[in-house]
C-alpha positions as CSV (number, residue, x, y, z in Angstrom):
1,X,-31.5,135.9,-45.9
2,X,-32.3,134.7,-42.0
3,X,-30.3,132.7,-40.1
4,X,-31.8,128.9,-39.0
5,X,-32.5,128.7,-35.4
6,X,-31.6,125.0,-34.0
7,X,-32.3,124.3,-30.4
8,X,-30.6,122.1,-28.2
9,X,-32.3,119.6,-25.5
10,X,-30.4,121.7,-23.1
11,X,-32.4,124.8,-24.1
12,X,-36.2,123.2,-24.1
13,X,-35.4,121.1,-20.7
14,X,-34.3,125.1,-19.4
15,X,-37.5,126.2,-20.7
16,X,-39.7,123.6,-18.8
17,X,-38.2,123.8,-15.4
18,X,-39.6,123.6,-12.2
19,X,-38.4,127.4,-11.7
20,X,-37.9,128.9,-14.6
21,X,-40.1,132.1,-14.5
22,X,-42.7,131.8,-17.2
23,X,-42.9,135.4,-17.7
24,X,-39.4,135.8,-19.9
25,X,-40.9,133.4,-22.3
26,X,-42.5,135.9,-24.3
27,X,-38.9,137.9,-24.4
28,X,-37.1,135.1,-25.0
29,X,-39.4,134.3,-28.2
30,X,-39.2,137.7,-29.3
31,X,-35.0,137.6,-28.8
32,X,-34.9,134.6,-30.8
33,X,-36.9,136.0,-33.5
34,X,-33.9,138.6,-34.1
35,X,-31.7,136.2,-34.3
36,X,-33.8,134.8,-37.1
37,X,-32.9,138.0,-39.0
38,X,-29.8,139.1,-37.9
39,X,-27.6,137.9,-34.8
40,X,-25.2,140.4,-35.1
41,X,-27.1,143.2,-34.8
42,X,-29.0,141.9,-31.3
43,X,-28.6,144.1,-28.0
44,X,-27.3,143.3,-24.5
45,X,-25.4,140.2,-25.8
46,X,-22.2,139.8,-24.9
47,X,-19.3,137.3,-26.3
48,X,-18.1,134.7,-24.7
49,X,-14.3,134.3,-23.9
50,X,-12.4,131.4,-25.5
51,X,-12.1,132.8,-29.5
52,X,-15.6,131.0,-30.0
53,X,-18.7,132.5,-31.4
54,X,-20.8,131.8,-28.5
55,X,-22.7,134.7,-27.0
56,X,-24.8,134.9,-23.9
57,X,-27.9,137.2,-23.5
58,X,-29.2,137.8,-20.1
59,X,-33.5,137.5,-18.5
60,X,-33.6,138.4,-15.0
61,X,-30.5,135.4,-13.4
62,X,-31.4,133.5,-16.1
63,X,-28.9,132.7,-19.4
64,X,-29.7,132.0,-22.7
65,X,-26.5,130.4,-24.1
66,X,-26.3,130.5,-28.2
67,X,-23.7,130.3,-31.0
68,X,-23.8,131.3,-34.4
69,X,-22.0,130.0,-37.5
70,X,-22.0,132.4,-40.4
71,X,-21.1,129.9,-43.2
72,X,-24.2,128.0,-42.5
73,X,-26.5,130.4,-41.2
74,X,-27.5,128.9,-38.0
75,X,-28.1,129.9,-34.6
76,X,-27.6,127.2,-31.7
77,X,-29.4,127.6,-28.9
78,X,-27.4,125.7,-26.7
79,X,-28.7,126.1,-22.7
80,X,-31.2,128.3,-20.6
81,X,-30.0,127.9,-17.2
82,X,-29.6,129.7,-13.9
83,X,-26.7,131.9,-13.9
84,X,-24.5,129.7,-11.5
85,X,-20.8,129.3,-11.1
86,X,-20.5,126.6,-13.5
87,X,-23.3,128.3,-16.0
88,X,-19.5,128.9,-18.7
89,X,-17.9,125.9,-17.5
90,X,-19.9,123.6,-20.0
């Protein structure tokens, strides 16, 4: 059975900004589309810290930010932002 993928207005206003390089879109679609099937078997993520299940998958300096609740079978995409300082801190 796949996971639901729910986006956040975080992660479409990430995707339309002034500098976000449009050539990791077609990654990124193709990332999210194994998440669809199975988000625990995706490569180069990496946990978070804080005992939470958010994971964050690196394009170029760019994040996508996610988390993913097994009971319900959803995947949050939460942010797509410029790996900054404060890029964890939210």
């Amino acid at each position: 059975m796949m996971y639901t993928i729910i986006t956040e207005k975080k992660y479409q206003r990430g995707k339309r900004a002034k500098g976000f390089p449009k050539r990791y879109l077609p990654e990124i679609e193709e990332y999210v589309a194994c998440l669809e099937d199975n988000p625990f078997q995706v490569r180069n993520a990496k946990k978070l810290a804080g005992g939470c299940s958010m994971y964050r998958k690196r394009f170029g300096s760019w994040r996508l930010i996610y988390s993913v609740d097994k009971k319900t079978r959803t995947v949050v995409l939460s942010d797509l932002c410029i790996r900054s300082e404060g890029t964890y801190r939210r």
